[in-house]
C-alpha positions in Angstrom: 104.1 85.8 131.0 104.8 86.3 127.2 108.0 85.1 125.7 109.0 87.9 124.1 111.8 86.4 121.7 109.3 83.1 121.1 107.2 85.8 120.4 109.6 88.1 117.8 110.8 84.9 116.2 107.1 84.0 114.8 106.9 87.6 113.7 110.0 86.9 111.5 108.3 83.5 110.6 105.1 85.2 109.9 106.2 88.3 108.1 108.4 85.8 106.1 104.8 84.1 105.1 103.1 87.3 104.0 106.5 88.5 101.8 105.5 85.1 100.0 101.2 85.7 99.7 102.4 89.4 98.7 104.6 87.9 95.8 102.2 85.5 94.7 99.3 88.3 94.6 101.5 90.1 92.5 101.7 87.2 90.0 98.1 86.3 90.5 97.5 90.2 89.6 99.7 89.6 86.3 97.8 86.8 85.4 93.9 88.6 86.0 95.5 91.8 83.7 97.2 88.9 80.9 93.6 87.4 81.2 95.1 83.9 81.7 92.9 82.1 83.2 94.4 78.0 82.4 97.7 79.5 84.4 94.8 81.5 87.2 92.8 77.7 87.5 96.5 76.3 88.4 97.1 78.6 90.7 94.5 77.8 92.7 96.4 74.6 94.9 99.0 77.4 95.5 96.6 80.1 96.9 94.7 77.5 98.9 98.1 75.9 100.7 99.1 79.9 101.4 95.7 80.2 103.1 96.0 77.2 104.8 99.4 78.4 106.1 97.7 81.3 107.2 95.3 79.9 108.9 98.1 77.5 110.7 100.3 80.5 112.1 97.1 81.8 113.6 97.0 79.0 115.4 100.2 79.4 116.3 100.2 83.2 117.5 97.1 81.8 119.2 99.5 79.1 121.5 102.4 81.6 121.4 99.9 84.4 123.6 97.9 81.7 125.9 95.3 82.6 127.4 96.3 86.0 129.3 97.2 87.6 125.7 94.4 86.2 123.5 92.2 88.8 123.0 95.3 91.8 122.5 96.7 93.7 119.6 99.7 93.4 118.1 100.0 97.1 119.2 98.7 96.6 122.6 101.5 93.6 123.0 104.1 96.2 122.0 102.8 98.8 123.8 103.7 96.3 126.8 106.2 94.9 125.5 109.7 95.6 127.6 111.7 98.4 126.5 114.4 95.6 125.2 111.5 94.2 123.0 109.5 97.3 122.2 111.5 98.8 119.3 111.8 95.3 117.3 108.1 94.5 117.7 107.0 97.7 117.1 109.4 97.1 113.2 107.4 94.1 113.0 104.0 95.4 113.4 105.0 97.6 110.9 106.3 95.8 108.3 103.4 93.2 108.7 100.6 96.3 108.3 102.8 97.5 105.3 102.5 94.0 103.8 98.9 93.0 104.8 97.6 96.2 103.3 99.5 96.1 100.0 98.1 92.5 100.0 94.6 93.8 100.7 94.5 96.7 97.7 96.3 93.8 95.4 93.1 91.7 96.1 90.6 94.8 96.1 92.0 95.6 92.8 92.1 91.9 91.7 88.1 91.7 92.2 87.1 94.9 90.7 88.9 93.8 87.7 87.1 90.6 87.7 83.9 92.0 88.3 84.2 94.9 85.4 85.3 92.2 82.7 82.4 89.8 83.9 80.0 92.6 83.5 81.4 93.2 80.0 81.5 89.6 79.4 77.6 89.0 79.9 76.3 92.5 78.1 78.7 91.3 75.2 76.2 88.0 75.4 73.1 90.2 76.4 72.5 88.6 78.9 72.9 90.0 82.8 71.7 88.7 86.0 71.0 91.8 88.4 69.8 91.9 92.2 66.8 93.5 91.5 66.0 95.1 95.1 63.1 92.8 96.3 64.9 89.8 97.1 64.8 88.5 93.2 67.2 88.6 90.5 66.5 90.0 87.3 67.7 87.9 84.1 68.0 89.7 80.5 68.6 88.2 77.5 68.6 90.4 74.2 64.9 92.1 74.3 63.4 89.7 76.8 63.6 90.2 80.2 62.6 87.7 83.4 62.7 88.1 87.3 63.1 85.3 89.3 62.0 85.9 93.3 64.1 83.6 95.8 62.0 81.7 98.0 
């Protein structure tokens, strides 16, 4: 049987966690739209330990569930959840959803922005490497241009 208040008490723990990754997309964000990219290379170590922590309280929802809960939702666990429990959860799964997607159009946002000044970047060089379709890339450089088929 699922300990419910084991089981609220990581949600704290793990909202907690994403309120953090949120704030430090925010200031990643800042950084992609300052274009600094010696303060973006440093905070690198930072992303990668968040991740890592990620990863970690997956594990631990993992061991928190066992084996009869593994393969539920959040919303199917609060759908079960007792009616003492069911309210609480239910503003967890919430906030968590509200965070993870706010976190998700940050980094959306973050690589479309990356891509489009990349893109820029190389026509301003004149050069561009394309996909060109048939399993090859196409490389142009001023008036010249050269496909390359992978193997």
């Amino acid at each position: 049987m699922l300990d419910y208040q084991k089981f609220l008490d990581f949600c704290d723990e793990c909202n907690a966690h994403y309120k953090q990754l949120l704030d430090f997309e925010y200031k990643k964000m800042k950084m992609i739209h300052e274009d600094d990219i010696e303060n973006l290379g440093r905070a690198l170590p930072i992303e990668q330990a968040l991740v890592m922590k990620s990863n970690s309280l997956e594990m631990k929802r993992a061991k928190i569930l066992g084996e009869e809960n593994a393969g539920k939702t959040f919303k199917e666990i609060v759908n079960e959840a007792p009616f003492l429990y069911k309210r609480r959860l239910d503003n967890k799964h919430k906030e968590l959803c509200k965070i993870l997607d706010t976190i998700k159009e940050l980094n959306d946002n973050a690589s479309i922005i990356v891509n489009e000044r990349l893109k820029r970047y190389q026509n301003r060089r004149g050069e561009l490497d394309t996909y060109n379709g048939r399993g090859g890339v196409s490389h142009t450089s001023g008036n010249e241009r050269h496909t390359y088929f992978n193997a």
